[in-house]
N, C-alpha and C positions, 0 to 999 in steps of 0.2 A: 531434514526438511520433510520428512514422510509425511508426520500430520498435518502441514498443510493439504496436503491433497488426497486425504482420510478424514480431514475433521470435518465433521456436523457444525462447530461452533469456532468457523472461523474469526470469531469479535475474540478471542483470545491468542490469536496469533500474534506472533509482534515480529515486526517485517524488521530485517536485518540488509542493509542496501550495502553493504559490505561483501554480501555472498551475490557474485553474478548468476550462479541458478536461481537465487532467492529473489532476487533485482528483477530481474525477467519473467519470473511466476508472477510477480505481485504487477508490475507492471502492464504484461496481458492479462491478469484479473479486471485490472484497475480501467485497462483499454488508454493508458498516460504513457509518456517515453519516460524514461531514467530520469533524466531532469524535473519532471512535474510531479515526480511522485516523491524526489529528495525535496523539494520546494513544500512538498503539504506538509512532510515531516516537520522541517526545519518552523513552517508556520503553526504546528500547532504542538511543537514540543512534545511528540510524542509518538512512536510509532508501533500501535496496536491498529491493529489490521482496520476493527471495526471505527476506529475514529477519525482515521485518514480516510478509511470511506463517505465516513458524515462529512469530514473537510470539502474531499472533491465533489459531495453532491451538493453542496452550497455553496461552493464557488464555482459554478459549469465555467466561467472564464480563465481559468488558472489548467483546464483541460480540452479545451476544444480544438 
């Protein structure tokens, strides 16, 4: 999990919610609990860093 918090070009991450370090990083990235952040996955079939982030910032209701 190093390059996530090395990388320059974290839109090539791709968030694993299986790893509780990983859950936890991306979730304080994200500022979501565990639950909102498997919800943007699960809603937009896919979990690369940078597109769960497009998810949560178009849908501010699915994180507040």
């Amino acid at each position: 999990m190093e390059r996530i918090y090395n990388s320059g070009d974290w839109s090539s991450n791709m968030i694993n919610v299986s790893e509780t370090t990983e859950l936890e990083y991306w979730c304080d990235f994200f500022n979501v609990t565990p639950e909102q952040l498997k919800t943007a996955i699960k809603a937009i079939h896919d979990c690369a860093a940078d597109k769960v982030n497009e998810y949560l910032v178009t849908k501010p209701s699915t994180h507040n």
